[in-house]
N, CA and C atoms as a LAMMPS dump frame, in Angstrom:
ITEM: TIMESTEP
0
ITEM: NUMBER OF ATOMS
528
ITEM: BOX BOUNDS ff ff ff
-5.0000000000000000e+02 5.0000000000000000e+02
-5.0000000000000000e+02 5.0000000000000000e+02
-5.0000000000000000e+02 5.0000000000000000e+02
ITEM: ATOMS id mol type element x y z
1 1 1 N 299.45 -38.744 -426.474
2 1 2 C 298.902 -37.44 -426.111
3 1 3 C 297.57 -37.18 -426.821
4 2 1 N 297.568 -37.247 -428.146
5 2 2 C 296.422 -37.409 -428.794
6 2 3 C 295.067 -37.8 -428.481
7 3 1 N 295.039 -38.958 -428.077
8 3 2 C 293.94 -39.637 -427.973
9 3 3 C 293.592 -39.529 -426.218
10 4 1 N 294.428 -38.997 -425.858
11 4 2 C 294.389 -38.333 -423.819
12 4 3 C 293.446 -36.869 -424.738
13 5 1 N 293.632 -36.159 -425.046
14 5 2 C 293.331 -35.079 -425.691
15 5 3 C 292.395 -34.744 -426.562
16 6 1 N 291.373 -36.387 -427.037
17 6 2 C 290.476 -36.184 -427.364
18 6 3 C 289.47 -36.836 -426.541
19 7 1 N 290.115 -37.557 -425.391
20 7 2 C 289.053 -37.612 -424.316
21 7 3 C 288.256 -36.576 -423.849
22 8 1 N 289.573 -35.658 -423.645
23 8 2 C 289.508 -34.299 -422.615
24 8 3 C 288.06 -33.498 -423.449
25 9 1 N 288.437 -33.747 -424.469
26 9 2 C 287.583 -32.416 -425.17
27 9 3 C 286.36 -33.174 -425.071
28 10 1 N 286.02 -34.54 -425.528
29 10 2 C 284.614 -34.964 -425.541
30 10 3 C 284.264 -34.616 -423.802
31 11 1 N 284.456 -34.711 -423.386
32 11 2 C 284.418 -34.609 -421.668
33 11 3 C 284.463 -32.887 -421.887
34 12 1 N 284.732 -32.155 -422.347
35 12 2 C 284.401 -30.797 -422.082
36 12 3 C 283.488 -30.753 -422.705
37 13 1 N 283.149 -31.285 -424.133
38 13 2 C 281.592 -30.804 -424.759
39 13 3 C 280.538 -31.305 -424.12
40 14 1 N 280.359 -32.507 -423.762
41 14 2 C 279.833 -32.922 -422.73
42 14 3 C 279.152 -32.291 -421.8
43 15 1 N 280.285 -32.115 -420.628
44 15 2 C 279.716 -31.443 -419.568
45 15 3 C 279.094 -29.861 -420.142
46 16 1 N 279.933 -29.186 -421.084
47 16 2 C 279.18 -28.105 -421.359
48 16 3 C 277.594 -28.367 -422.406
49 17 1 N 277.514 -29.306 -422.863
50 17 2 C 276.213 -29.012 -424.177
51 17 3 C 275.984 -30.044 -423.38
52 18 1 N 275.762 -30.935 -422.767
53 18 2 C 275.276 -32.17 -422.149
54 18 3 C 274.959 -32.825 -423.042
55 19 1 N 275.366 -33.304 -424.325
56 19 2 C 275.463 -33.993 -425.333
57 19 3 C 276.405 -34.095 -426.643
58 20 1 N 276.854 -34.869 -427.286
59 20 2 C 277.882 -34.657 -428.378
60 20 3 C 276.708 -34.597 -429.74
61 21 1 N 276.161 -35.843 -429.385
62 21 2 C 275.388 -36.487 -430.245
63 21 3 C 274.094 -35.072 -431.185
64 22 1 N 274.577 -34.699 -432.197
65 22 2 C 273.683 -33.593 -433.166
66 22 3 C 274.493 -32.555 -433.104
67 23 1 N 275.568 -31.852 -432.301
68 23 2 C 276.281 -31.045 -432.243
69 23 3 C 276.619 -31.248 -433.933
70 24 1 N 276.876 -29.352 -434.003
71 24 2 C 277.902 -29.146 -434.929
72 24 3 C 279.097 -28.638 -434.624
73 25 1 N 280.4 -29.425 -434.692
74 25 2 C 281.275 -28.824 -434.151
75 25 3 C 282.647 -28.398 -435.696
76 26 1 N 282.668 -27.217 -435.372
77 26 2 C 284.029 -26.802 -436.878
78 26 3 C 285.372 -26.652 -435.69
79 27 1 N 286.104 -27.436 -436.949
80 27 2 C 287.516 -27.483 -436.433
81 27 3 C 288.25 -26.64 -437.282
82 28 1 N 289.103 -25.938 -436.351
83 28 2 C 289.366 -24.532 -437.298
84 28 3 C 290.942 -24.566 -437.267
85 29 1 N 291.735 -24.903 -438.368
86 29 2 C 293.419 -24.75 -437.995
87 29 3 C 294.149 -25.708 -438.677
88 30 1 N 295.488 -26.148 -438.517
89 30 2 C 296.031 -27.174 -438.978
90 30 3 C 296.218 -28.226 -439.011
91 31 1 N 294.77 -28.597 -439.959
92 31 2 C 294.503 -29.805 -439.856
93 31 3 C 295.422 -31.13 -440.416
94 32 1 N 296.103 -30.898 -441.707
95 32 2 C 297.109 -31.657 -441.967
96 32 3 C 298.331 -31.785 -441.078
97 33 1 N 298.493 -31.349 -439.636
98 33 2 C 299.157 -32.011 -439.478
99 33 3 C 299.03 -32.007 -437.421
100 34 1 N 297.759 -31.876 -437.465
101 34 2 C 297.296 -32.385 -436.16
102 34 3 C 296.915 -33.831 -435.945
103 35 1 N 297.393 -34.454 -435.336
104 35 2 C 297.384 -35.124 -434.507
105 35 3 C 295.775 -35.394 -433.842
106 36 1 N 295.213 -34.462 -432.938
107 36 2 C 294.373 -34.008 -431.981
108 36 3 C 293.343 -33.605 -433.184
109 37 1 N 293.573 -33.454 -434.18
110 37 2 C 292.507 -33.115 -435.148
111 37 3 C 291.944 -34.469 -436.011
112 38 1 N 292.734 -35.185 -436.201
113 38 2 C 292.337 -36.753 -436.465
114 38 3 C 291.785 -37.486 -435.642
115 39 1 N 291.898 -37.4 -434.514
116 39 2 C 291.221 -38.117 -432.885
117 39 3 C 289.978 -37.45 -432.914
118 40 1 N 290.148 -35.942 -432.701
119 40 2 C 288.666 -35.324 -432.883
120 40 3 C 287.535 -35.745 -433.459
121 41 1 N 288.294 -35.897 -435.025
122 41 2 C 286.984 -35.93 -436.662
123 41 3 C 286.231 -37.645 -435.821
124 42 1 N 287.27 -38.443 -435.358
125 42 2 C 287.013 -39.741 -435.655
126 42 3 C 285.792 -40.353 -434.286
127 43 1 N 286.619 -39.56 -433.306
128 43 2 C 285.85 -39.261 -431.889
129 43 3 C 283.972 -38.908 -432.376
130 44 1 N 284.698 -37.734 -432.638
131 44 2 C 283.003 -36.793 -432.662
132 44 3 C 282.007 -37.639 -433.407
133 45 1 N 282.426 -38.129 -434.689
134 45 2 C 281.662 -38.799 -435.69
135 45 3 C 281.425 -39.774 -435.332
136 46 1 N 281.818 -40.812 -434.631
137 46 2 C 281.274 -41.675 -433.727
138 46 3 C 280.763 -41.603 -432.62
139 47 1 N 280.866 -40.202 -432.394
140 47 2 C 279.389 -40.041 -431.058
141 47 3 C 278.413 -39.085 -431.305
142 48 1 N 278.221 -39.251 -432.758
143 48 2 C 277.079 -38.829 -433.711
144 48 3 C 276.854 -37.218 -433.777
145 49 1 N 278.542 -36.663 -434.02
146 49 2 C 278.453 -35.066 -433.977
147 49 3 C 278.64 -34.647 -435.687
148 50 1 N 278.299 -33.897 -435.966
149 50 2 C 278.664 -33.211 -437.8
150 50 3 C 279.937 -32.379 -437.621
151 51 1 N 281.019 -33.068 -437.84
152 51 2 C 282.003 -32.109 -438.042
153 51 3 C 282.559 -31.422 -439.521
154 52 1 N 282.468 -29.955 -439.146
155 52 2 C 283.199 -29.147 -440.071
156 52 3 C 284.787 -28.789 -439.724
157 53 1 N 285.567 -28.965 -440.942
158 53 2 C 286.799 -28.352 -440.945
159 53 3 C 287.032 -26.87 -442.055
160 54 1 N 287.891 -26.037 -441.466
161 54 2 C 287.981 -24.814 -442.256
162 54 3 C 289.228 -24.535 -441.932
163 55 1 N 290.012 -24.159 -443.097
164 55 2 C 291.671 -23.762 -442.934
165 55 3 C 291.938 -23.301 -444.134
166 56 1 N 293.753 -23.135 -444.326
167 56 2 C 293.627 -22.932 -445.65
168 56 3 C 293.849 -24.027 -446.613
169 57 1 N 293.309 -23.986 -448.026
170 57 2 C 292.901 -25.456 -448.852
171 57 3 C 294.746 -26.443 -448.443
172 58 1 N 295.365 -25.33 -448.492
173 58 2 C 297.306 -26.382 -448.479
174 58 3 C 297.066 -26.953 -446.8
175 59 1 N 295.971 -27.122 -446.499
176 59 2 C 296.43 -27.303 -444.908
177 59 3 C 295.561 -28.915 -444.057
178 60 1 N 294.09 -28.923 -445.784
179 60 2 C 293.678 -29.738 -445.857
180 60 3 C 293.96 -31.827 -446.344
181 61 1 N 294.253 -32.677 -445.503
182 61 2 C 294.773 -33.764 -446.105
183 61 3 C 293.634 -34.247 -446.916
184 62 1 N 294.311 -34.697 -447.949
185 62 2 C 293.665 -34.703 -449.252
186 62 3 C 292.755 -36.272 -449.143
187 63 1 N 291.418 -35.738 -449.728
188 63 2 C 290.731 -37.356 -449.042
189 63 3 C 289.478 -37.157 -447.871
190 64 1 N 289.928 -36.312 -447.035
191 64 2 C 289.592 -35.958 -445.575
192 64 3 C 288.065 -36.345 -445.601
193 65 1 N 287.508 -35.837 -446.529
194 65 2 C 286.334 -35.755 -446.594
195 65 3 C 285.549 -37.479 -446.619
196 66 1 N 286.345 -38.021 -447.156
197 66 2 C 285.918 -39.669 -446.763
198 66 3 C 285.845 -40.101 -445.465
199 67 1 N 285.887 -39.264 -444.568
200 67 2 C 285.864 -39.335 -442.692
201 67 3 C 284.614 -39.141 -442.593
202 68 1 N 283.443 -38.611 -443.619
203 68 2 C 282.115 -37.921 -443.223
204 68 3 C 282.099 -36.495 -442.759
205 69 1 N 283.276 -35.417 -442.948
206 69 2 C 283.079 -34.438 -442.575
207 69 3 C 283.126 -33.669 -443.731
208 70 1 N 282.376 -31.9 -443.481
209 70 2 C 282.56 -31.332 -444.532
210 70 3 C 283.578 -30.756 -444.306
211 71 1 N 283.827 -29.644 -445.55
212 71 2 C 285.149 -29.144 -445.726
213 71 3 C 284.31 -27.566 -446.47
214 72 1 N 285.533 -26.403 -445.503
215 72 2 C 285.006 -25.15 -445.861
216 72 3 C 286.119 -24.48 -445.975
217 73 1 N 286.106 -23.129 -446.591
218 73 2 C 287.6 -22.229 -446.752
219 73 3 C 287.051 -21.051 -446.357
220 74 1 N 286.103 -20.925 -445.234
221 74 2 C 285.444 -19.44 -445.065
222 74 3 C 285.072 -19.685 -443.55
223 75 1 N 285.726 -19.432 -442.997
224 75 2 C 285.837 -19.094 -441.342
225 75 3 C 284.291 -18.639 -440.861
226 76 1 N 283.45 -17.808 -441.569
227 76 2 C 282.398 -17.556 -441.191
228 76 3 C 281.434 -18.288 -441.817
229 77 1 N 281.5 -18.985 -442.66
230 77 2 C 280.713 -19.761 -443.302
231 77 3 C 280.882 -20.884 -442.15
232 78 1 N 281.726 -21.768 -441.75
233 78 2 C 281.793 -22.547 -440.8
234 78 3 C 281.427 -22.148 -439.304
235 79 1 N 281.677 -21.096 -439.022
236 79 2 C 281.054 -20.867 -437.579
237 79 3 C 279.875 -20.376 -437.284
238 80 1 N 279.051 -19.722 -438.528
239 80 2 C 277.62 -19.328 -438.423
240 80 3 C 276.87 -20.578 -437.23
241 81 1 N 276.885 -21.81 -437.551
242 81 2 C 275.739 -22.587 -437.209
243 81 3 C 276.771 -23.367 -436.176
244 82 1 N 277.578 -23.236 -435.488
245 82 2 C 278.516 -24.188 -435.093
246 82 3 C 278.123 -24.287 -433.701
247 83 1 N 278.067 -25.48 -432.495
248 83 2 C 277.72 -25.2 -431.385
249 83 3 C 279.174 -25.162 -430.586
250 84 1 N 279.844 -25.823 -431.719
251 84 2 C 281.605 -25.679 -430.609
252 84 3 C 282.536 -25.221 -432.11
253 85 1 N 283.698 -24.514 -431.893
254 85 2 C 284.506 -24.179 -432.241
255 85 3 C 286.012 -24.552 -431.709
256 86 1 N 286.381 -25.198 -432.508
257 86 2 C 287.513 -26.262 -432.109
258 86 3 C 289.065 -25.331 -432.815
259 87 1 N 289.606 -24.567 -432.203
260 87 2 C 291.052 -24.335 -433.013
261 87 3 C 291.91 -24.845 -432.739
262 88 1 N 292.773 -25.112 -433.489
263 88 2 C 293.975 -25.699 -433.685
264 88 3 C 294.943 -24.751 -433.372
265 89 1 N 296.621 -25.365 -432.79
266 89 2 C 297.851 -24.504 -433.104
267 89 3 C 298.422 -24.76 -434.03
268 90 1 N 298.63 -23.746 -434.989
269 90 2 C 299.864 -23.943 -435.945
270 90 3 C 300.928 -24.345 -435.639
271 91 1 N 301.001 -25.423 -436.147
272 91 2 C 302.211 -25.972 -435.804
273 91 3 C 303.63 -26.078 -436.815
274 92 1 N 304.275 -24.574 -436.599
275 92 2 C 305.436 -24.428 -437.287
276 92 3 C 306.297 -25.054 -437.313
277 93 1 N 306.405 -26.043 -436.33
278 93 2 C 307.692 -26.844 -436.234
279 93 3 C 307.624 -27.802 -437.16
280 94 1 N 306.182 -28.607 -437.783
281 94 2 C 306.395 -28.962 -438.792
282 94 3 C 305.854 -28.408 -440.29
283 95 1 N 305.903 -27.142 -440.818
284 95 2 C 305.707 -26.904 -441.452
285 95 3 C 306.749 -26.236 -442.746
286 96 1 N 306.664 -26.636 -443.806
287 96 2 C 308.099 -26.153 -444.431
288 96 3 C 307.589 -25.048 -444.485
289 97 1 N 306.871 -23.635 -444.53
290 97 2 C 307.17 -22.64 -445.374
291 97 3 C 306.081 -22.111 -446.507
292 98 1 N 305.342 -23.552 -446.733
293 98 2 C 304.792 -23.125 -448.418
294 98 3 C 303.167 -23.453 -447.779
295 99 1 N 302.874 -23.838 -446.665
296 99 2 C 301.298 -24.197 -446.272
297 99 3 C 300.807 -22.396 -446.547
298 100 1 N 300.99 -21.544 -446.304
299 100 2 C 300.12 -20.675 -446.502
300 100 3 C 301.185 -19.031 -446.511
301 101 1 N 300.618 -18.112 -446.91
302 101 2 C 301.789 -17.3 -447.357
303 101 3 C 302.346 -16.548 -446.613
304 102 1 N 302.111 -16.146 -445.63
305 102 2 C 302.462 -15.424 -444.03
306 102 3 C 301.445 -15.917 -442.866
307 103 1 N 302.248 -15.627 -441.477
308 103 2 C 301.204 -15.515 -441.136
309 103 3 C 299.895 -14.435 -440.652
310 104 1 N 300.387 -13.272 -440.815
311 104 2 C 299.493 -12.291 -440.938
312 104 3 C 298.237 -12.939 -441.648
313 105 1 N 298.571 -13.426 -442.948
314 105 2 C 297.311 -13.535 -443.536
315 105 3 C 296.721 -14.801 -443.276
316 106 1 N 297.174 -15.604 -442.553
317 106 2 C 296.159 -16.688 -442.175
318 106 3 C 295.746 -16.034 -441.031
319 107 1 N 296.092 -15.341 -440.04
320 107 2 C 295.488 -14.802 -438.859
321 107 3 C 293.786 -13.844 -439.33
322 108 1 N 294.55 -13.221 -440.618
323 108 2 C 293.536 -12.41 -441.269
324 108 3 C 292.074 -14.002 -442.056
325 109 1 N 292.947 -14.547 -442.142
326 109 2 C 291.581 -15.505 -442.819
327 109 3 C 290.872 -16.443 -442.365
328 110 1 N 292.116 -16.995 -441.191
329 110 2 C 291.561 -18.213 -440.755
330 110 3 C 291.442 -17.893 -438.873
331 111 1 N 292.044 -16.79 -438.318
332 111 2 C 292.161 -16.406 -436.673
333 111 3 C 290.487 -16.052 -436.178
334 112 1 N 289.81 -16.407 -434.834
335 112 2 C 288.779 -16.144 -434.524
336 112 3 C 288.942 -14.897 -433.353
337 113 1 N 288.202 -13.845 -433.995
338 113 2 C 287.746 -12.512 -433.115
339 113 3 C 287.039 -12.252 -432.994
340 114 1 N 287.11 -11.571 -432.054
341 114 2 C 285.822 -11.078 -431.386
342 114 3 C 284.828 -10.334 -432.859
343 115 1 N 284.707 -10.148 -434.125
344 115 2 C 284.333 -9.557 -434.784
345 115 3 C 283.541 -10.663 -435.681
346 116 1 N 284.245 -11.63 -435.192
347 116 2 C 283.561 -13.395 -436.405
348 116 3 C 282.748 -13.931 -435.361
349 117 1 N 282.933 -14.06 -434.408
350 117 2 C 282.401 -14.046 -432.901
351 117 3 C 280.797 -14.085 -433.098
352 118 1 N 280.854 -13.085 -433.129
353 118 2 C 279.481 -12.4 -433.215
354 118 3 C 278.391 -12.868 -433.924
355 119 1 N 279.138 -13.948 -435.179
356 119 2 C 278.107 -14.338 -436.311
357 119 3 C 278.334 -16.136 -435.753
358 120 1 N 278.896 -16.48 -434.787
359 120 2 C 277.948 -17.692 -434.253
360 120 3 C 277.396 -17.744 -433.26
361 121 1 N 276.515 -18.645 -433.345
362 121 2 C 275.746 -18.892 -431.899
363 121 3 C 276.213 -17.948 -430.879
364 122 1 N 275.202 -17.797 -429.991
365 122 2 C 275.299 -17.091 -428.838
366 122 3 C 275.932 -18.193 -427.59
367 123 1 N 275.453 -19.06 -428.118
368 123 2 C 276.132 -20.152 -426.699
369 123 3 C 277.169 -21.171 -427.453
370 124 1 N 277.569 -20.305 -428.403
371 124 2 C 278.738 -21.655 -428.879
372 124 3 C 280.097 -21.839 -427.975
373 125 1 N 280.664 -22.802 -427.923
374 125 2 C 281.823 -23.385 -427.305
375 125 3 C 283.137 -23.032 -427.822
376 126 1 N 284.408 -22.273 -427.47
377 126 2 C 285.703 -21.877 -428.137
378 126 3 C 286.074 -22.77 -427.442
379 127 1 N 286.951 -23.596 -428.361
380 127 2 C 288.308 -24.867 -427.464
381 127 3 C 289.835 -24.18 -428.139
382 128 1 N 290.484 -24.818 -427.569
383 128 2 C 291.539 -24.873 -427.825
384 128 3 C 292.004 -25.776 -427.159
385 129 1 N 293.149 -26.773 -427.927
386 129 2 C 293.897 -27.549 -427.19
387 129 3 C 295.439 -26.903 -426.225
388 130 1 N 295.764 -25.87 -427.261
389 130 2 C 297.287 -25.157 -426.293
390 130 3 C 298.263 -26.107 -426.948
391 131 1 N 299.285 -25.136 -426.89
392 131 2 C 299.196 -24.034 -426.808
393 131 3 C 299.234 -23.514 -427.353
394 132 1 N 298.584 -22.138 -426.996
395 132 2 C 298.019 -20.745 -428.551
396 132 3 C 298.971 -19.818 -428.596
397 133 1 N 298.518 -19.54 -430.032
398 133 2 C 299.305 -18.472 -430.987
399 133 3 C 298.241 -17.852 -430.824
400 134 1 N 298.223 -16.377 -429.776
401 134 2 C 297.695 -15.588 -429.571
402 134 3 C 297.461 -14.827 -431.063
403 135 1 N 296.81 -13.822 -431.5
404 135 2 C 296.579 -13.021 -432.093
405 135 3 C 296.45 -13.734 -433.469
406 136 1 N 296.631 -15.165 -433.642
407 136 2 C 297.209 -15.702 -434.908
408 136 3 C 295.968 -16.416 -435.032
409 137 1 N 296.025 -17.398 -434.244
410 137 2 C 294.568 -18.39 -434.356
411 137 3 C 293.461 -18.304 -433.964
412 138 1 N 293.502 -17.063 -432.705
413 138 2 C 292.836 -16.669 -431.471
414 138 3 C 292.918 -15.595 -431.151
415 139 1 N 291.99 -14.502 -430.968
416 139 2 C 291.969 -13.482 -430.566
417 139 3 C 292.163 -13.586 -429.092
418 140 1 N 293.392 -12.656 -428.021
419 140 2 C 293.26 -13.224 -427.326
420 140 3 C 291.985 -12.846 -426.164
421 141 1 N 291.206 -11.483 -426.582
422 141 2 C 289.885 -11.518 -425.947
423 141 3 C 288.795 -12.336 -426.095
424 142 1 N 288.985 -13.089 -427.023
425 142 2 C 288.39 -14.689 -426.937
426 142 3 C 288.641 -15.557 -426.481
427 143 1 N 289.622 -16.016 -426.447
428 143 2 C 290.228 -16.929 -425.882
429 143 3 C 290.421 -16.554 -424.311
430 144 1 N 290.085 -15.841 -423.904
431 144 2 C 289.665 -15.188 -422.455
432 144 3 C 288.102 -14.8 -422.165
433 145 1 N 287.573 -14.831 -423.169
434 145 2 C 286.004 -14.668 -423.129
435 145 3 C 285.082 -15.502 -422.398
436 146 1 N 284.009 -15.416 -422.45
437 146 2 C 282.872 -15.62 -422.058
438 146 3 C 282.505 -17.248 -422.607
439 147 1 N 282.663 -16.86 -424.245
440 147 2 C 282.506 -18.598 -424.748
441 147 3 C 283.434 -19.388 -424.569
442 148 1 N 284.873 -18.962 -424.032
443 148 2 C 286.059 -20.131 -424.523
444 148 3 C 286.078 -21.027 -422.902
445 149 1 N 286.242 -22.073 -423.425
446 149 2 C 286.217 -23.304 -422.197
447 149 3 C 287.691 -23.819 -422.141
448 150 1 N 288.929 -23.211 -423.123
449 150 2 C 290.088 -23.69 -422.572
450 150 3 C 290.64 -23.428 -421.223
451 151 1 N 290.07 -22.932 -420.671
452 151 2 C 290.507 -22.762 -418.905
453 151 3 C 289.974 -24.1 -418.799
454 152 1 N 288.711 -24.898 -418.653
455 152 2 C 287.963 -26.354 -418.664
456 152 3 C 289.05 -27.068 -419.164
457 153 1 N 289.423 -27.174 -420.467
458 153 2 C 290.051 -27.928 -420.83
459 153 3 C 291.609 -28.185 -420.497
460 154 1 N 292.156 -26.871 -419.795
461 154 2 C 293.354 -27.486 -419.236
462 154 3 C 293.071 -27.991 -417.933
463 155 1 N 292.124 -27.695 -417.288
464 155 2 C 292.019 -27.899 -415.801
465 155 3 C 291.254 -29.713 -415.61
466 156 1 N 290.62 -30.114 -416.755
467 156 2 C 290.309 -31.799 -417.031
468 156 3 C 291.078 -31.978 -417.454
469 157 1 N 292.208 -32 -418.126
470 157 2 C 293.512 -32.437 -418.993
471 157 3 C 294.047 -32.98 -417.514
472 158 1 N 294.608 -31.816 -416.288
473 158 2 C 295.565 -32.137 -415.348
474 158 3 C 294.783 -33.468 -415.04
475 159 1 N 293.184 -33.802 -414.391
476 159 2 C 292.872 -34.748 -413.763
477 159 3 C 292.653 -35.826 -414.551
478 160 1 N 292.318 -35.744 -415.96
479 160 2 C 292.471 -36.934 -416.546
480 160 3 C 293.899 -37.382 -416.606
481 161 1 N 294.454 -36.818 -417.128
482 161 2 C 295.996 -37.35 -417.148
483 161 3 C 296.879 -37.471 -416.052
484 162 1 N 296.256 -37.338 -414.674
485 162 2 C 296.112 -37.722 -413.588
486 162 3 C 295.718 -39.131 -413.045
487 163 1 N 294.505 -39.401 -413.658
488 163 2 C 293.839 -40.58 -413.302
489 163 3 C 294.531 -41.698 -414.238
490 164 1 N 294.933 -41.116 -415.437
491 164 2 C 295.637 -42.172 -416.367
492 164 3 C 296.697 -42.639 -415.673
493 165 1 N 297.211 -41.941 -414.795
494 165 2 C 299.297 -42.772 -414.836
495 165 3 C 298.791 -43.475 -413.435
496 166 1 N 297.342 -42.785 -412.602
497 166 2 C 297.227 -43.779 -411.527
498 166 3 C 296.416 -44.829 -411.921
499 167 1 N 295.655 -45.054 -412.953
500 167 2 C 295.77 -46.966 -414.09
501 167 3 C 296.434 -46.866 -414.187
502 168 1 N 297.549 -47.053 -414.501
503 168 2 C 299.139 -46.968 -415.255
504 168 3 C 299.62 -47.766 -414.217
505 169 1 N 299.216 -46.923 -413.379
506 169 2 C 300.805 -47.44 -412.06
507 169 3 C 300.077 -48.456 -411.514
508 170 1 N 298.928 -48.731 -411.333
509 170 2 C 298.052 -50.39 -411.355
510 170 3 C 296.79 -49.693 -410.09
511 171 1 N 296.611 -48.293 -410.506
512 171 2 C 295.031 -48.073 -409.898
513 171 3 C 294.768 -48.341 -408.087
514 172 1 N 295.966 -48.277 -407.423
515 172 2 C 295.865 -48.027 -406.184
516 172 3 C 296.141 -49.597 -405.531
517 173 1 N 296.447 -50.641 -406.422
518 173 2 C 296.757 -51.671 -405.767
519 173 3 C 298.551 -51.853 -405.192
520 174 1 N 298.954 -52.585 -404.063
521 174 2 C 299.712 -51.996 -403.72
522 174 3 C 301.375 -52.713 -404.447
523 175 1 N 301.956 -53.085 -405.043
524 175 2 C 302.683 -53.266 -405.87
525 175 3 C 304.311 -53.552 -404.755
526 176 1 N 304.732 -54.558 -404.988
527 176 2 C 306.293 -54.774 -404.239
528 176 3 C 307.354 -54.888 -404.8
């Protein structure tokens, strides 16, 4: 799923910035234990993008920064200059308990609104992979807004992962 999922997104920055290559893109969420956030860092940085990560410090895998990316604990400090904004879902199912202290207050520190909004770019990019924790990670008048391209990104997800199982199934040749 992962690596289907970081196609999708280079293929959404893409078609939207018509380039990866100089982008700054911050990845905003749980990064220790995404999946889709390791494909990302490794993706982007090899198609010559600056990635920032911002979460809370218990959420960061320790090291990370030997990938070539920076590392921030201030949501607006990372999205000031950002041309895409990448969030993550919390993913409670694997989390014991002790990554951060409610979630009110990661919504309060680390969630993007319409109020943080405002202090990046005018043409920056909201992703999301899905599925969202409304009000938590994502405001959901953002995530319905003007900048967010996850409508894009589920709607290339169906046709890439479409086109994958028809390679899969041997690409239209006829099979007995």
């Amino acid at each position: 799923e992962h690596p289907t999922q970081c196609l999708l997104d280079m293929f959404t920055i893409r078609e939207k910035k018509g380039k990866i290559a100089g982008l700054n893109v911050t990845i905003i969420g749980d990064i220790m234990h995404s999946r889709v956030a390791r494909s990302n860092i490794w993706g982007l940085i090899k198609m010559g993008a600056h990635v920032t990560l911002c979460t809370a410090p218990t959420m960061v895998p320790k090291g990370i920064e030997t990938f070539g990316v920076s590392v921030t604990y201030s949501i607006r400090d990372a999205i000031k200059n950002a041309d895409v904004i990448h969030l993550l879902r919390i993913q409670f199912e694997r989390d014991s308990g002790i990554l951060f202290p409610s979630i009110r207050e990661y919504g309060h520190f680390f969630g993007l609104n319409q109020d943080l909004l405002k202090s990046a770019p005018k043409d920056v990019l909201v992703m999301h992979p899905g599925p969202i924790n409304r009000g938590i990670e994502i405001e959901s008048k953002v995530a319905d807004g003007p900048s967010s391209v996850i409508l894009d990104q589920v709607t290339n997800g169906l046709a890439v992962r479409m086109a994958i199982l028809y390679l899969v199934h041997g690409g239209g040749e006829m099979h007995e």
